[in-house]
MARFIKE-625998 format. One record per residue: x, y, z of N, C-alpha, C, O in turn; residue in one letter; residue number from 1. Coordinates in steps of 0.02 Angstrom, whole numbers, plus 50000, padded with zeros to 5 digits. Last residue first. Example, Ala and Ser with C-alpha at 12.3 -4.5 7.8 and 13.67 -1.06 7.14 Angstrom:
     n.x     n.y     n.z    ca.x    ca.y    ca.z     c.x     c.y     c.z     o.x     o.y     o.z   aa     i
   50642   49888   50354   50684   49947   50357   50645   50002   50394   50670   50057   50402    S     2
   50660   49716   50390   50615   49775   50390   50660   49835   50390   50712   49834   50423    A     1
// end
This chain:
     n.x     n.y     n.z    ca.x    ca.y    ca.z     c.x     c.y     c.z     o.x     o.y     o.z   aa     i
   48498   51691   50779   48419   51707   50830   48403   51634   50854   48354   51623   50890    X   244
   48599   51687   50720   48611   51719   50776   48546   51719   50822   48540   51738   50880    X   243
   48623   51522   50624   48610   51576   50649   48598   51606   50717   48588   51571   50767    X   242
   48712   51444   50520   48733   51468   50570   48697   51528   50579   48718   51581   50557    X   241
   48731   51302   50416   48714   51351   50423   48722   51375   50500   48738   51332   50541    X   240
   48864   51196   50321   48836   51219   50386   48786   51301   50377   48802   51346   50338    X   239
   48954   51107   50217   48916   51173   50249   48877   51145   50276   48853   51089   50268    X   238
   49000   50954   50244   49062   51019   50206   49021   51093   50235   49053   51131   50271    X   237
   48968   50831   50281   48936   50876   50271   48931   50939   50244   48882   50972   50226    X   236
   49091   50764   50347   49060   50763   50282   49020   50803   50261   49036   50820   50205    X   235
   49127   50927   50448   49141   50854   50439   49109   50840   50370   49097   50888   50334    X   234
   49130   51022   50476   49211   51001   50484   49209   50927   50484   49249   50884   50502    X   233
   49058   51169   50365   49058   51129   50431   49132   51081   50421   49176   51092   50379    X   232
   49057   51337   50345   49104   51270   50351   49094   51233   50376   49116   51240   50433    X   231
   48923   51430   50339   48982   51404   50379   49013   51366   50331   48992   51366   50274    X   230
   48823   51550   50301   48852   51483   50276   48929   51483   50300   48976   51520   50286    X   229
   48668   51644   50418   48735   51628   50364   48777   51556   50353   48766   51510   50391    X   228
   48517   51681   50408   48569   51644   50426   48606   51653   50403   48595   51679   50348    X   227
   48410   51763   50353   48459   51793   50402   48521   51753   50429   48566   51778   50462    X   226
   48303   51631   50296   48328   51706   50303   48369   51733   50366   48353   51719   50423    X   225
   48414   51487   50307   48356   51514   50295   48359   51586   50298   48415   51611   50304    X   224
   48485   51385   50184   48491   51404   50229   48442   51486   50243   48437   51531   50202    X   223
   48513   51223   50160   48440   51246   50162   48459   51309   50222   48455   51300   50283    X   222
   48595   51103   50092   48612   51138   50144   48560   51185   50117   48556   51191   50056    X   221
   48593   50960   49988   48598   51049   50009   48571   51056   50069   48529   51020   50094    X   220
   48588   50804   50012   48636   50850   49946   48651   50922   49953   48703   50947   49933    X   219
   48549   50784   50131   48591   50724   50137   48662   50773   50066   48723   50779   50064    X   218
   48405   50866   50127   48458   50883   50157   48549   50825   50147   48602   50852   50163    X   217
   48357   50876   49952   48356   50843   50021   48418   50847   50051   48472   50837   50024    X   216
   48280   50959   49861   48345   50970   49896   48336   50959   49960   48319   50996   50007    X   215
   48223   50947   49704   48215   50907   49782   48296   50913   49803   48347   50888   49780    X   214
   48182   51050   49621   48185   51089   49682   48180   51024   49729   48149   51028   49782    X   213
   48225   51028   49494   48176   51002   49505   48163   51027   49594   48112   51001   49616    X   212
   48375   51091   49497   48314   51094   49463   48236   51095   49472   48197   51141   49462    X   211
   48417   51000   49592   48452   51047   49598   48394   51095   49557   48367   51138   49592    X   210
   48399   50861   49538   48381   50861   49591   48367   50956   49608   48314   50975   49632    X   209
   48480   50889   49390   48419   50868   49416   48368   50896   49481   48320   50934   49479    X   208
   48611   50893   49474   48572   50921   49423   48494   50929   49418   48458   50973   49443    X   207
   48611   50766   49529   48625   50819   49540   48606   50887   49535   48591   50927   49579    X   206
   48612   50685   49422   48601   50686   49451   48590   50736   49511   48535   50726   49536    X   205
   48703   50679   49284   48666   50751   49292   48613   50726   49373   48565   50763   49375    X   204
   48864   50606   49297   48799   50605   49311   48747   50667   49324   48754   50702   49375    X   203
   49004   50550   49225   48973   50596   49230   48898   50578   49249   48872   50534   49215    X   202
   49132   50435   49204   49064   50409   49164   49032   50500   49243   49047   50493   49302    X   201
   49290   50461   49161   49229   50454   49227   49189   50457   49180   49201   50476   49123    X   200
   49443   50396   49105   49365   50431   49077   49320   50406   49137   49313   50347   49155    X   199
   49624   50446   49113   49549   50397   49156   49497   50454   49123   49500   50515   49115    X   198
   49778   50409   49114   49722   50450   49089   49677   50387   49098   49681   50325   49095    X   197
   49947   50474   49182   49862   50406   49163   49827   50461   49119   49838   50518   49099    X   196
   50087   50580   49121   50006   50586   49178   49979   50506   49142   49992   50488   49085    X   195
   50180   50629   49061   50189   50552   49091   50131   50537   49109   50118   50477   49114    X   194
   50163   50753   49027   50207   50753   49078   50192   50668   49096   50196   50653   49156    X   193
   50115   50743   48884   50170   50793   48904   50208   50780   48957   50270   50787   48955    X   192
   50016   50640   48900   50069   50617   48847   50119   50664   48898   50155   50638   48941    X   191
   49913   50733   48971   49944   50649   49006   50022   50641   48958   50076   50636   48986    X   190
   49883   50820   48866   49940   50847   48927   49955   50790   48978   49999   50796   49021    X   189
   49838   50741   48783   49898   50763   48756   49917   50806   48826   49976   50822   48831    X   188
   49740   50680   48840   49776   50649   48822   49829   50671   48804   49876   50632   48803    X   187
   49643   50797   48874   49658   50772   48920   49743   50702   48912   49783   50685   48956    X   186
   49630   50829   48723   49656   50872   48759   49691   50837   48835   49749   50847   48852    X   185
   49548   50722   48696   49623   50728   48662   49637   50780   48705   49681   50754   48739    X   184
   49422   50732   48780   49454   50692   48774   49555   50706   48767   49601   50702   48807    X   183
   49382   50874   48727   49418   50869   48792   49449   50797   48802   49502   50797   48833    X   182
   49369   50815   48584   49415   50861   48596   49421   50885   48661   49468   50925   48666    X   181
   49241   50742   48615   49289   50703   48595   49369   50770   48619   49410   50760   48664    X   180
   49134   50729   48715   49155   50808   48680   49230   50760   48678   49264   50746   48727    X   179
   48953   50687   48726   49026   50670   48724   49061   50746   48697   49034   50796   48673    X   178
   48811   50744   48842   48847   50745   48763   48937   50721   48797   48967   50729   48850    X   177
   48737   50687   48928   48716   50737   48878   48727   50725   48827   48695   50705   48778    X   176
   48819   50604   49024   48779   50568   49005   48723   50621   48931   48682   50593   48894    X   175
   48979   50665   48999   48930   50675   49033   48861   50648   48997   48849   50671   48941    X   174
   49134   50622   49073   49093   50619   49001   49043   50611   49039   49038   50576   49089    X   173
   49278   50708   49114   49212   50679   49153   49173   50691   49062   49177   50734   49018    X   172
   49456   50634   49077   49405   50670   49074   49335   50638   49079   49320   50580   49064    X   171
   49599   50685   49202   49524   50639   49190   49498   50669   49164   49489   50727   49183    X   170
   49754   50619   49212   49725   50668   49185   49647   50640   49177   49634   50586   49152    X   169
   49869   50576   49358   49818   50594   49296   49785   50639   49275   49778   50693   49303    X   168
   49958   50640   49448   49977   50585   49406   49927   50559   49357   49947   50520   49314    X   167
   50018   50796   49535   49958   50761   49485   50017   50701   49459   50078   50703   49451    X   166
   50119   50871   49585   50049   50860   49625   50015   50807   49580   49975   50773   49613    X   165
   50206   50905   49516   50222   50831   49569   50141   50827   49591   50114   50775   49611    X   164
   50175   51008   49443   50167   50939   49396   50159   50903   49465   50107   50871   49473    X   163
   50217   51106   49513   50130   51107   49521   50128   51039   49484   50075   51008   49492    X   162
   50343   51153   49485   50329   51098   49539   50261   51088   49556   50247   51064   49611    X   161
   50374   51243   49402   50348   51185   49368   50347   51118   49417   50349   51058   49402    X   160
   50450   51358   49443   50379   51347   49426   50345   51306   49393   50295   51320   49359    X   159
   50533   51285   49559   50482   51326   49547   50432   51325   49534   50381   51308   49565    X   158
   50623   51240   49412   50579   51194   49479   50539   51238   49514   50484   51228   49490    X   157
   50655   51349   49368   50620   51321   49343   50595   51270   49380   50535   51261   49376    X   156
   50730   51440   49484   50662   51432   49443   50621   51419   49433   50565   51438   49451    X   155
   50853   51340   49496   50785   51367   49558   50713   51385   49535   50659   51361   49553    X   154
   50905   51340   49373   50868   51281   49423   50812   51308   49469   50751   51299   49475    X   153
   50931   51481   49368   50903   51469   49334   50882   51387   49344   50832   51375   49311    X   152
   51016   51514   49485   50936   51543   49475   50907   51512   49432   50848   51505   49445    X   151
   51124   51432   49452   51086   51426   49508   51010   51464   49511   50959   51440   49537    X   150
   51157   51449   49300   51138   51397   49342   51094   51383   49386   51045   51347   49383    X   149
   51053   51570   49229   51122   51569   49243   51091   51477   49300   51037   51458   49323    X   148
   50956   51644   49161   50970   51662   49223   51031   51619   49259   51052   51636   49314    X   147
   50939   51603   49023   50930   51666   49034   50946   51699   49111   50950   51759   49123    X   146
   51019   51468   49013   51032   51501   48983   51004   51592   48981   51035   51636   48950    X   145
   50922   51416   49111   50995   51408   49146   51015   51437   49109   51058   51469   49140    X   144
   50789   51407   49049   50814   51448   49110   50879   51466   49127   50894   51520   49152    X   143
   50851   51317   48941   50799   51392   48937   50809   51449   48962   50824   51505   48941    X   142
   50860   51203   49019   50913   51252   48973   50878   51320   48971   50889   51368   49008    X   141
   50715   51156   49058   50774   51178   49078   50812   51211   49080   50818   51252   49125    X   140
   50603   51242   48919   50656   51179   48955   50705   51200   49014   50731   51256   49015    X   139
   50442   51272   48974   50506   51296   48941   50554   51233   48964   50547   51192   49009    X   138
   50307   51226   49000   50337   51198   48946   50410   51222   48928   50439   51200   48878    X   137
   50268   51361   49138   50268   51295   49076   50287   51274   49013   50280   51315   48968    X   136
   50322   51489   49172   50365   51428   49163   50347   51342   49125   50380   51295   49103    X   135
   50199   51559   49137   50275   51598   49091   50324   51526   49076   50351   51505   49024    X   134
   50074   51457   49095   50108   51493   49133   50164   51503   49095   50180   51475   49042    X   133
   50022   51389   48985   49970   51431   49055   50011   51485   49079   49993   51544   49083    X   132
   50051   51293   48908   50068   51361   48896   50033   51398   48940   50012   51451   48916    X   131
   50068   51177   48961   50116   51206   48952   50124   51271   48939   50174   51305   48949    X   130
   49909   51173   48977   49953   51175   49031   50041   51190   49003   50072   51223   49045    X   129
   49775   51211   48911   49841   51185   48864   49916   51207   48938   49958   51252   48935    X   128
   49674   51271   48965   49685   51193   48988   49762   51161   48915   49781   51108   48891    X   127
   49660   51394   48917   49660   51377   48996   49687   51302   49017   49712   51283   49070    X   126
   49660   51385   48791   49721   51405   48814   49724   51390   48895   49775   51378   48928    X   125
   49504   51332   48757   49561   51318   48759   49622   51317   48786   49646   51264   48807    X   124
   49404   51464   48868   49444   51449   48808   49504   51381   48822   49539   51374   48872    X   123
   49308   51432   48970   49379   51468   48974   49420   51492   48927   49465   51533   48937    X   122
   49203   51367   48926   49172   51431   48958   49248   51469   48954   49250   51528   48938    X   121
   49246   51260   48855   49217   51302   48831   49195   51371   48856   49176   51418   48822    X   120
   49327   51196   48956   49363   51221   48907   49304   51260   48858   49331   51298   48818    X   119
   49237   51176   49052   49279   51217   49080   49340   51228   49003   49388   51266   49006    X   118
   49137   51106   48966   49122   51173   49003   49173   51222   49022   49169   51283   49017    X   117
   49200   51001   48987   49181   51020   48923   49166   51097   48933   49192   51140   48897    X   116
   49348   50943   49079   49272   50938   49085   49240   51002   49014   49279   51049   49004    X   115
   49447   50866   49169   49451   50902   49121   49384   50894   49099   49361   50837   49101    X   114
   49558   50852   49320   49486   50840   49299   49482   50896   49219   49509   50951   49216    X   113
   49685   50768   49384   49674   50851   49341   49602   50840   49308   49606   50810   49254    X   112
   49722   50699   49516   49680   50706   49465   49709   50786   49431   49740   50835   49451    X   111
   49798   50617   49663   49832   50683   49611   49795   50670   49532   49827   50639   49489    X   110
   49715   50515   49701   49696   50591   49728   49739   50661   49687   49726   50721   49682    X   109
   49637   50394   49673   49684   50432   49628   49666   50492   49644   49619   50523   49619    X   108
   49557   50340   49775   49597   50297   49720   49629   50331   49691   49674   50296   49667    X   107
   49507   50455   49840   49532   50409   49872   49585   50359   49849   49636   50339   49879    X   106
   49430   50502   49719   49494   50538   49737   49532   50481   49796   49592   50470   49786    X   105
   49342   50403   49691   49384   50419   49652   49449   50450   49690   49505   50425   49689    X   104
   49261   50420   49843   49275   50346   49805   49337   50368   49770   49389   50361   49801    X   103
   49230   50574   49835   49260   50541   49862   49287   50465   49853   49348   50461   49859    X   102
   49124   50545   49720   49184   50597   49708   49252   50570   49742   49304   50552   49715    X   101
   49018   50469   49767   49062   50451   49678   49133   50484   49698   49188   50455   49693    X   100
   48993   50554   49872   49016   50469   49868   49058   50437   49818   49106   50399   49821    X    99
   48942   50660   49841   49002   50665   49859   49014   50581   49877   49069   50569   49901    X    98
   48878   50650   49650   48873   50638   49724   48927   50653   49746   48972   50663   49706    X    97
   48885   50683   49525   48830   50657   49541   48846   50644   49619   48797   50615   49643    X    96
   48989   50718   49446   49008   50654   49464   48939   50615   49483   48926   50555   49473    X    95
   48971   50872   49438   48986   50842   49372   48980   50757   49403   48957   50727   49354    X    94
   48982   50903   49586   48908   50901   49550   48903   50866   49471   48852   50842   49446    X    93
   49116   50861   49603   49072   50818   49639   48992   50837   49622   48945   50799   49638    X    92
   49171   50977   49520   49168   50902   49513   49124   50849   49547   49101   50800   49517    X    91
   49133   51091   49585   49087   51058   49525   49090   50995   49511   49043   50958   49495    X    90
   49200   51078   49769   49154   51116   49696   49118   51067   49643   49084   51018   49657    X    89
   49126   50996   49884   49187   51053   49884   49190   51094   49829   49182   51154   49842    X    88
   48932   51012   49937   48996   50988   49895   49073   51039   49878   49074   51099   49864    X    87
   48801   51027   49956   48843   50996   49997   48904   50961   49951   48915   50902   49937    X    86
   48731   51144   49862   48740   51080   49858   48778   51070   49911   48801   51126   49922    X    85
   48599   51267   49945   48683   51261   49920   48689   51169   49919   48660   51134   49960    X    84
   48488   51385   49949   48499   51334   49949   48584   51304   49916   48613   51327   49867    X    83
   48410   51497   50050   48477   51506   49996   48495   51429   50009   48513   51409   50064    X    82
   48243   51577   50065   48305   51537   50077   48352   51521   50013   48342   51528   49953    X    81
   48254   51762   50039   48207   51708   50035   48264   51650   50050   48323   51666   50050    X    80
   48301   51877   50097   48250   51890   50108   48204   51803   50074   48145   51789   50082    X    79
   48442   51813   50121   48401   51884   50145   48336   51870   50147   48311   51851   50200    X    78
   48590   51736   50203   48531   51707   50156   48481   51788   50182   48482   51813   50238    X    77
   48743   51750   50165   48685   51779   50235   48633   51775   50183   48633   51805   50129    X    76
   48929   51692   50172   48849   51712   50119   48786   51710   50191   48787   51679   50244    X    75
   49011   51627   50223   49004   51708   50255   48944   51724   50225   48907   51766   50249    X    74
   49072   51542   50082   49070   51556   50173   49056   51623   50188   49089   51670   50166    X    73
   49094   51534   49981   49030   51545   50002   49035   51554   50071   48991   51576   50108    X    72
   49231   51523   49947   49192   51557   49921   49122   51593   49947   49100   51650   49938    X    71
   49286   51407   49986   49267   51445   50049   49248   51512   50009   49250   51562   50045    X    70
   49324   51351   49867   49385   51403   49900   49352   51418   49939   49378   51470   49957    X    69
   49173   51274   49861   49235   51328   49822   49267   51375   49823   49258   51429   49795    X    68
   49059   51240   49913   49138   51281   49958   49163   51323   49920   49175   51383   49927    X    67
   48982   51252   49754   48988   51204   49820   49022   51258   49896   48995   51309   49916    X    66
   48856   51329   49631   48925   51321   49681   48920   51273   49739   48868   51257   49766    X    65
   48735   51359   49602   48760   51307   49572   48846   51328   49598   48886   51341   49553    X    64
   48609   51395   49715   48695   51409   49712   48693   51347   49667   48662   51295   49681    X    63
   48454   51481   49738   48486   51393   49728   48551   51410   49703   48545   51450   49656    X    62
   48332   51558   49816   48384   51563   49785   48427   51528   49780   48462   51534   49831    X    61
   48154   51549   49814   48213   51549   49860   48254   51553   49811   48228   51552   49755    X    60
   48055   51613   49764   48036   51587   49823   48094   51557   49883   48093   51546   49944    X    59
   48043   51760   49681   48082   51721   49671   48058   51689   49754   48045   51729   49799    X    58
   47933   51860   49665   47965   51849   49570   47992   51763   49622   47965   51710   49604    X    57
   47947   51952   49792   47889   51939   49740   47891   51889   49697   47834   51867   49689    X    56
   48110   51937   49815   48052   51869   49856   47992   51881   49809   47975   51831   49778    X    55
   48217   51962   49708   48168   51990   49722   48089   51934   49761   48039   51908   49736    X    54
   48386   51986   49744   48327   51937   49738   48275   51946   49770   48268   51944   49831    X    53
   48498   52056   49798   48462   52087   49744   48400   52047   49738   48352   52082   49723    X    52
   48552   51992   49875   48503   52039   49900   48471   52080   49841   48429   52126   49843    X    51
   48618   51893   49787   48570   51865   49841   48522   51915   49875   48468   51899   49900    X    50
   48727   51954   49717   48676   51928   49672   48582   51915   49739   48522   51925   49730    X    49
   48801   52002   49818   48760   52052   49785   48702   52030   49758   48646   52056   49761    X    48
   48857   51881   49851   48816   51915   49885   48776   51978   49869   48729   52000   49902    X    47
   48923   51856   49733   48869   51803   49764   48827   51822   49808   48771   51797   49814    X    46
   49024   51966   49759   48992   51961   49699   48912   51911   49697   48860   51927   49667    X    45
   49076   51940   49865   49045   52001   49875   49008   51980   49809   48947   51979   49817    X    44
   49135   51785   49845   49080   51819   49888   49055   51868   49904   49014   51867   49950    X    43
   49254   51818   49745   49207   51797   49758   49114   51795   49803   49057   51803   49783    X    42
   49338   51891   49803   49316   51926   49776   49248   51877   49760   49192   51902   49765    X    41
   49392   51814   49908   49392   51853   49928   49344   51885   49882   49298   51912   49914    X    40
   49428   51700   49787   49349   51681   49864   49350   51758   49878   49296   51780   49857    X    39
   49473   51670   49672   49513   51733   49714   49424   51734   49751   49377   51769   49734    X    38
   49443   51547   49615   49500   51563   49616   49533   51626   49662   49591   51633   49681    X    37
   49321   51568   49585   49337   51523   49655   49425   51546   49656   49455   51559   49708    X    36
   49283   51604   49495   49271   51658   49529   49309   51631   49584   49327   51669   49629    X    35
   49295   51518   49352   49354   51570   49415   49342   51627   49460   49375   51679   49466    X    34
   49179   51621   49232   49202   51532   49283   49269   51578   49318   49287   51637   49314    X    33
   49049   51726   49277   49103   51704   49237   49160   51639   49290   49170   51624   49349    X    32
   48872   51661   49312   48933   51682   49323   48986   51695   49284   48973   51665   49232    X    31
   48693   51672   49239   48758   51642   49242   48821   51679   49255   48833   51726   49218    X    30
   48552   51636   49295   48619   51678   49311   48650   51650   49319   48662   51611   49364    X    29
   48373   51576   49286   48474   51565   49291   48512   51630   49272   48490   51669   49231    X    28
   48232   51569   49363   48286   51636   49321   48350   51609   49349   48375   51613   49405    X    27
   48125   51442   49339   48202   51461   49357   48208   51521   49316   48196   51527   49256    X    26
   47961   51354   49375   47985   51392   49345   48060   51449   49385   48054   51482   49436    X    25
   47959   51189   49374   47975   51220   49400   48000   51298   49345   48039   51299   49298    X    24
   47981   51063   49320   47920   51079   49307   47926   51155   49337   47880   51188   49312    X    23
   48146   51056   49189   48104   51050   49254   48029   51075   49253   48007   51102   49202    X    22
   48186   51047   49086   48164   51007   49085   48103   50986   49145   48058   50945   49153    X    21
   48285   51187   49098   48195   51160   49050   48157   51123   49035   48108   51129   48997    X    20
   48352   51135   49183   48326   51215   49184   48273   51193   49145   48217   51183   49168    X    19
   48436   51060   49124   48380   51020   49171   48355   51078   49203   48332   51067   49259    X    18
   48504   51116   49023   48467   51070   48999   48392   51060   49056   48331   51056   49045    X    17
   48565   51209   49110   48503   51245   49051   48455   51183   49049   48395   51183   49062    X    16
   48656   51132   49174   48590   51183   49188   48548   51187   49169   48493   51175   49193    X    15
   48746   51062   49080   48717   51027   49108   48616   51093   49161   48556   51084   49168    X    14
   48780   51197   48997   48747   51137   48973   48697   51108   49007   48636   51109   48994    X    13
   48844   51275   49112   48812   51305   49055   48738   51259   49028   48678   51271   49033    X    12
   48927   51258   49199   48883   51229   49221   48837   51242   49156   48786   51207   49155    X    11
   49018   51373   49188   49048   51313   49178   49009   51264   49174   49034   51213   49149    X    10
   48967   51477   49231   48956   51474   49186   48983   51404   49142   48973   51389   49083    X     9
   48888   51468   49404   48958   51446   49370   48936   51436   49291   48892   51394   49279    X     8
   48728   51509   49448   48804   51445   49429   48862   51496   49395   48861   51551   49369    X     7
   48591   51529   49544   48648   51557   49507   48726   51503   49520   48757   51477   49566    X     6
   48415   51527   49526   48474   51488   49500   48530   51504   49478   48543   51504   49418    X     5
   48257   51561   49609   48317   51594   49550   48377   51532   49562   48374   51495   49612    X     4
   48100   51502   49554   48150   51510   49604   48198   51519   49555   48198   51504   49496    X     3
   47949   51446   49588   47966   51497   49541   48036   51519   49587   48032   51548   49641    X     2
   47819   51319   49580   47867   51359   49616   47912   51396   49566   47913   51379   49507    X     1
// end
């Protein structure tokens, strides 16, 4: 079988690897990472990729994306089927299941997941959290000295009320390769704001499966020509939805 494969450039490693390991012949396309970040723009871009796919060359078309931001919602499978993991995004494909995923977040739902890909596909600077933003890492004073008491509290709480959300920092080690420097990275923004720090043991399971073209319904959603990709509203996260 001979089928196309489009990820998240964040997915780089774990892909490629089980891209060549498979018996299966894959054209990967790779994304730039953060597409999830603005869905709106997202899915014209996912959807271009999907009618461009040539059924001669390609037997169906495989999303290394989950939901992500509802990214995919609205995607209309064309001319061959459009296969999608059953998952909210990468982490739960970095983890190997939505069981692993769920389990974890249940036990520690304010995570910051830190993962090798997402500092190699982003640069560095993406995951040095004090310096992300205008208001990270400034002090207090800072503010109260350029905008005066009351604006300058208001502010800075503001923009540094994205910390209350999180109480660790995780990094996913992936049965491939170790990457000691997401490690320390994950450790020095736990140090910064007080955060745990927890190492997930990573599974290309997933992967694999995703590759090797067994996409049993329980992991993807199989959605066929002319259908489109819902939301569903229960474990299952997508849904397909057609008009005939």
């Amino acid at each position: 079988m001979r089928f196309k494969l489009l990820a998240c450039e964040v997915l780089f490693r774990e892909i490629s690897l089980c891209a060549a390991q498979s018996p299966h012949t894959i054209d990967v396309v790779y994304l730039p990472k953060g597409l999830h970040d603005n869905p709106a723009e997202m899915t014209p871009v996912l959807q271009e990729q999907i009618d461009a796919t040539d059924p001669s060359l390609d037997e169906a078309l495989v999303l290394g994306f989950g939901l992500c931001s509802r990214g995919t919602v609205g995607l209309v499978a064309r001319a061959v089927p459009l296969i999608i993991p059953r998952c909210h995004d990468c982490i739960t494909l970095l983890l190997g299941s939505r069981q692993a995923y769920d389990a974890y977040f249940k036990r520690q739902p304010g995570t910051y997941y830190f993962t090798a890909g997402w500092i190699e596909r982003g640069g560095a600077e993406t995951m040095r959290l004090p310096e992300y933003a205008e208001g990270l890492g400034k002090s207090l004073q800072e503010y109260l000295d350029k905008y005066g008491e009351d604006n300058g509290r208001f502010l800075w709480e503001f923009e540094n009320q994205w910390q209350k959300n999180y109480t660790t920092a995780a990094y996913i080690r992936m049965p491939l390769f170790d990457a000691p420097v997401v490690r320390e990275q994950a450790e020095k923004v736990a140090a910064e704001y007080g955060w745990g720090v927890e190492e997930l043991p990573g599974s290309d399971r997933l992967f694999v499966a995703m590759c090797n073209g067994d996409w049993i319904d329980e992991d993807f959603l199989r959605v066929e020509p002319g259908c489109e990709v819902a939301q569903a509203t229960d474990e299952t996260i997508l849904k397909a939805v057609c008009s005939r």
